[in-house]
N, C-alpha and C positions, 0 to 999 in steps of 0.2 A: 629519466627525462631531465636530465641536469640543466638548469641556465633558466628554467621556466621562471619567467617573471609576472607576478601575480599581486595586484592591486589591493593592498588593506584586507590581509589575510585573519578574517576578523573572527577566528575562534581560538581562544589563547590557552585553556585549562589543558588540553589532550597535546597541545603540542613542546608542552612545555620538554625541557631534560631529565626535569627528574623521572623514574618511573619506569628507568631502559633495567629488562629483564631480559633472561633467556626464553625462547620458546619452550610451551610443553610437550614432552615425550608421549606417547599411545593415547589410545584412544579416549580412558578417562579422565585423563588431564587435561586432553584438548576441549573435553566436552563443556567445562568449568568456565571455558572462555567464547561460548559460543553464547548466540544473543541478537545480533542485529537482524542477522535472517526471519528471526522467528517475530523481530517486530516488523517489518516488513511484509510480512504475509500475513499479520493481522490487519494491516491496512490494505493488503489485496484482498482476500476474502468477501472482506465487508462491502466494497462500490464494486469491484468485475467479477466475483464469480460469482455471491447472492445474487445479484440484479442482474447485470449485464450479460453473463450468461447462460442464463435460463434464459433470458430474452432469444437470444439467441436461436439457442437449443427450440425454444415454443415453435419462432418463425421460420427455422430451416429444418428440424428436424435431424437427423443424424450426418449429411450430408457435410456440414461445418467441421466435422469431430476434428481433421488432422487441423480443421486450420488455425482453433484454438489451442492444439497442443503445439503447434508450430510457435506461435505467438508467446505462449511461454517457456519454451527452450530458447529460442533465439537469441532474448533479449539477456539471458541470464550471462553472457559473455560481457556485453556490454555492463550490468553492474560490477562481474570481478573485477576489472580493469577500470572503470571509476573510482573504486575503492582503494582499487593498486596504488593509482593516481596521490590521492589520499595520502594515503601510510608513508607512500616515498619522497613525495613533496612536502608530505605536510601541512596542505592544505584543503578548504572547504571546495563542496564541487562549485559553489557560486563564484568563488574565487579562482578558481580554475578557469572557470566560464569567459572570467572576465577577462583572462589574459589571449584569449580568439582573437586572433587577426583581422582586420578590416574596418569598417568605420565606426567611430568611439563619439558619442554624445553622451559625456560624461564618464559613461562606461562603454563596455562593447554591443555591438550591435544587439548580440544572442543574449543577451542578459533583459534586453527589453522584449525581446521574443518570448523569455520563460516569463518574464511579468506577464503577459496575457495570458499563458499557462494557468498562473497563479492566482489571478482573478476569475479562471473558471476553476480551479479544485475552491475556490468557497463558495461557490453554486453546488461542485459535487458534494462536501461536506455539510452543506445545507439540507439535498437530500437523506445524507444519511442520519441527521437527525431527523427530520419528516421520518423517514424508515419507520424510527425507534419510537416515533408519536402512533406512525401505525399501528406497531406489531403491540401497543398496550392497548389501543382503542379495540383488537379485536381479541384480545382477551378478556372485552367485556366489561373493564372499569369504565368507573360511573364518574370519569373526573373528566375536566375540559379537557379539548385539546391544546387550548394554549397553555394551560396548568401545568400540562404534561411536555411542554416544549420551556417553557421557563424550568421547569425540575431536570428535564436531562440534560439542557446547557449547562446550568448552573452547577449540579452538579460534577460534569467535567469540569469545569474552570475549577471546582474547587480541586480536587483531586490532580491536576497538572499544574497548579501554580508556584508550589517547591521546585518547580524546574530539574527533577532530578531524574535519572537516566533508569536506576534499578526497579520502581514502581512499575514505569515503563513496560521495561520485558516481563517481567512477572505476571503483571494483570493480560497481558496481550500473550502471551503463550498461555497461558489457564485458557483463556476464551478461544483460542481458535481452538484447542486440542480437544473442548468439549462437542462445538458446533463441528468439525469435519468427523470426527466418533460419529456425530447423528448424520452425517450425509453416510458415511460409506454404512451403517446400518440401514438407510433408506434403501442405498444402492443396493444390498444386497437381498435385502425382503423383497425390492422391484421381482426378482425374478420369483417369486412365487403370485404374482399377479398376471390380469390381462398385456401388462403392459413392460413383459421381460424382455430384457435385451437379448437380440441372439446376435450367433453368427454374421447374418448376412448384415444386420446392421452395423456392427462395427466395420465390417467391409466398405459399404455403402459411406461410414463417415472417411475413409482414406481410399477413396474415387479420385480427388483434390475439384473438387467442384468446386465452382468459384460462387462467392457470395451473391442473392439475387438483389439485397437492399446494402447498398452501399454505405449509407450511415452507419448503421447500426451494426455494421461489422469491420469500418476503419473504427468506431467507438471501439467494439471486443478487440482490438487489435490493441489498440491504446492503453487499454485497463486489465485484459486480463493477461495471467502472470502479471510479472513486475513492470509496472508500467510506466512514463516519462515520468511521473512525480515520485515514485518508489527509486527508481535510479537514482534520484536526484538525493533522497533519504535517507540512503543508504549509506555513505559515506561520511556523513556525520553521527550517524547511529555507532560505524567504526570508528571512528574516532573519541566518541565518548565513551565506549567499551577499553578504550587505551591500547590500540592495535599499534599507532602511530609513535605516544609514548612510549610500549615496552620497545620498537626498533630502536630509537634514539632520532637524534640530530642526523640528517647523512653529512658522511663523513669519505663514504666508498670504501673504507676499510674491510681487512677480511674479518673481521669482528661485525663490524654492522651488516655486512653483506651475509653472513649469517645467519643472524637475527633476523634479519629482512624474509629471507628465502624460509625459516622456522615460521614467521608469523605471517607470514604468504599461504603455507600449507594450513594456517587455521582460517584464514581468511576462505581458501577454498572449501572447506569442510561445511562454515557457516550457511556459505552461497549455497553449494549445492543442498543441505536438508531442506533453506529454505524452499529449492526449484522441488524439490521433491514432497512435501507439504502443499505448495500451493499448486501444481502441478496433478498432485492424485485429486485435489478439492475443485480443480477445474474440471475436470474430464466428471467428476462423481454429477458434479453442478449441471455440467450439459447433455450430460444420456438421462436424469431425471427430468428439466425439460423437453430434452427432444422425444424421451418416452410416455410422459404422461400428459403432459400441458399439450404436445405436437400433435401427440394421439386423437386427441379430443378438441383439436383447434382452438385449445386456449391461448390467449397471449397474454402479456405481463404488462400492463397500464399502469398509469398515475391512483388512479382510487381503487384500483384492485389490488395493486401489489403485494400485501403481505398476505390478504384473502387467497391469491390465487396460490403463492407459492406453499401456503398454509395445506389449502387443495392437495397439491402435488404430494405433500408428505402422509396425507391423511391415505391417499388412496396407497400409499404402499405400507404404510405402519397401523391404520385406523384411528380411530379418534387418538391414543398414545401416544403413535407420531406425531397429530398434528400440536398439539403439546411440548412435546421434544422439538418441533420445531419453531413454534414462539419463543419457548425461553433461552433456544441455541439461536434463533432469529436476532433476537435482541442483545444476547452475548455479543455476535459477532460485527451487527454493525454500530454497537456500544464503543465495542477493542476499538474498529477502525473510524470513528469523529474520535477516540481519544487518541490514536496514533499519531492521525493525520492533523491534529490538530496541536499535540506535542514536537510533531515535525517541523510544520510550519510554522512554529512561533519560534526555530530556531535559523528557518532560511529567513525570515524578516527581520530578527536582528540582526543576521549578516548582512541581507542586502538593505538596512538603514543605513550601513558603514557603507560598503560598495558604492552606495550611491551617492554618499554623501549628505545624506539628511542626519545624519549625526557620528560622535568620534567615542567611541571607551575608553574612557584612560587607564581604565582596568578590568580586569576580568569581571569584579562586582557588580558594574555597571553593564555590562553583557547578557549579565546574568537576570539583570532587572528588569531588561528589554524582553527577553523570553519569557517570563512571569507576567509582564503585561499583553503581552502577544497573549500568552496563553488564558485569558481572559477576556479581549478585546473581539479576537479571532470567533469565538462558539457564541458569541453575543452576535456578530456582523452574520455571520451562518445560521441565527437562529429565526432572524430578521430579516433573512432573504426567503427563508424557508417562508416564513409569517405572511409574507408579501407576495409569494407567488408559491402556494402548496402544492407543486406537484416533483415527486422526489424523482420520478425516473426521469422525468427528461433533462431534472436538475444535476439529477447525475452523468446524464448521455453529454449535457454542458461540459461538464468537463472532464469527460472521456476523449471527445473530440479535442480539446486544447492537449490534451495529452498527446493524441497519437500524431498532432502535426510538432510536437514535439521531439517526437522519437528521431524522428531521421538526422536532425543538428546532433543528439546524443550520442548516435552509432556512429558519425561520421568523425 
């Protein structure tokens, strides 16, 4: 996409020259390079497949099944090609954003479109802290709940304030690989219960029946798989990986063109484990609501929700499971407010520049901006949560900004 002109392309370290390498050869060298995916599906796990749905799943029962695995295939084209974006330009996706055609107050239109976005993922990252106050409240400590909401903010700011990328993928692949282990062990003990999947109900989910409650299935569309603010993440998670770096400067040479085309195939590699990770943890996520909560006309509410989903695990593991599922509960949507909250203290020092509320004169100072984001951000999140406790619909908040999202993304 040569000639793309793009306004205070404000992430400097990954785009620099230095750091052009060759791509790696077979499988175990590509594997060394892979990483963005895998944090990316620690931030989906955590707000659309724990929450979202099982909701789901409770209120429709198996009848939904193809239309959340639609929703996470679909979209996964849309992040290769954000990313592509990325690597070949060289720039951030806000910065890409910004270069949209049509009417510009200050910036481009769609850049104040993802601002409202952006102001509902800290409603949804509000809930997933609320979550995380849950799932200890019903592990029975004898500590407040606001004790327990100032300890798990706090404790992320501390732990993302280094602003560094490796932490990142580490801690958020550890936790989802434990908590989806306990879904597909769920999944599979289901079927020595009242409430095993058969046949006819996987049938029954690819009918293509159309959703009966509108909300709450443009929300699962929004959030589950990768969803408008995972798209959006995604490309800078590549870029601090040094997907961008190792191609170079373009130049169109057959030396970069190369390069490009070598580190395009890890690029696909990353994408697709990620759609296939959060792709088997959707589908696991909504045949245990649609089996056991649907069964029994449970649904997923604001002061039930770590109770209920607690339920769902107990009846197919027994008391063990619902254990395995507190402390994989909490795993997962621990990864995803620390994801999501490492993420976007890196679109808000971008779009500081973008918008012109401030200039970096260098990388250092970039760098400061994210560090105080990443401290500012799970205080403003903790205090929304503080002020209005109820995590699903704080999450449904910004599911919905997401999924009206989607369509400027894909287009």
């Amino acid at each position: 996409m040569p000639g793309l002109e793009v306004q205070d392309p404000a992430y400097d370290p990954d785009l620099a020259d230095a750091g052009v390498s060759p791509p790696p050869r077979g499988w175990l060298a590509t594997s060394s390079h892979l990483g963005p995916g895998l944090i990316i599906s620690a931030a989906i796990v955590g707000s659309g497949e724990l929450i979202v749905t099982p909701k789901v799943g409770a209120a429709s029962g198996f009848s939904l099944l193809w239309f959340v695995v639609f929703a996470c295939i679909v979209k996964v084209f849309v992040q290769i090609e954000l990313a592509r974006l990325a690597i070949v330009e060289r720039v951030t996706t806000l910065a890409a954003l910004n270069s949209v055609p049509g009417p510009r107050l200050r910036v481009s239109w769609i850049l104040w479109f993802w601002l409202f976005m952006y102001l509902g993922l800290v409603f949804q990252v509000a809930g997933l802290i609320g979550g995380c106050v849950l799932v200890f409240q019903t592990m029975g400590l004898d500590v407040s709940p606001h004790a327990l909401l100032v300890g798990i903010t706090a404790s992320g700011a501390l732990l993302l304030v280094t602003g560094r990328y490796k932490p990142v993928e580490v801690v958020s692949t550890l936790m989802v690989a434990m908590f989806t282990l306990s879904t597909i062990v769920a999944m599979v003990a289901l079927q020595w219960t009242p409430y095993r999947v058969s046949a006819s109900d996987i049938a029954e989910g690819f009918r293509f029946n159309l959703p009966a409650s509108f909300t709450v299935a443009f929300a699962a569309f929004g959030v589950t798989g990768v969803g408008a603010s995972e798209l959006i993440y995604y490309p800078y998670w590549c870029l601090e990986k040094g997907y961008a770096r190792h191609v170079g400067a373009r130049d169109d040479s057959p030396a970069w063109r190369a390069r490009l085309a070598g580190w395009l195939r890890v690029l696909h590699t990353d994408a697709v484990l990620s759609l296939l990770v959060y792709t088997g943890a959707t589908i696991a996520f909504y045949m245990l609501g649609a089996a056991v909560l649907h069964g029994q006309g449970m649904q997923v509410t604001d002061r039930e929700l770590i109770e209920t989903l607690r339920q769902m695990y107990e009846q197919t593991l027994g008391a063990t499971g619902a254990w395995i599922f507190l402390i994989g509960a909490f795993a997962v949507l621990y990864s995803t407010f620390f994801v999501a909250t490492a993420s976007n203290a890196r679109l808000f020092a971008d779009a500081a520049q973008l918008f012109g509320l401030t200039h970096y004169p260098d990388d250092a100072a970039r760098v400061r901006m994210v560090r105080a984001a990443c401290v500012g951000l799970p205080v403003t999140c903790a205090t929304v949560y503080f002020l209005f406790p109820q995590p699903v619909v704080l999450v449904l908040i910004g599911a919905v900004g997401q999924a009206l999202m989607l369509p400027f993304l894909g287009g």
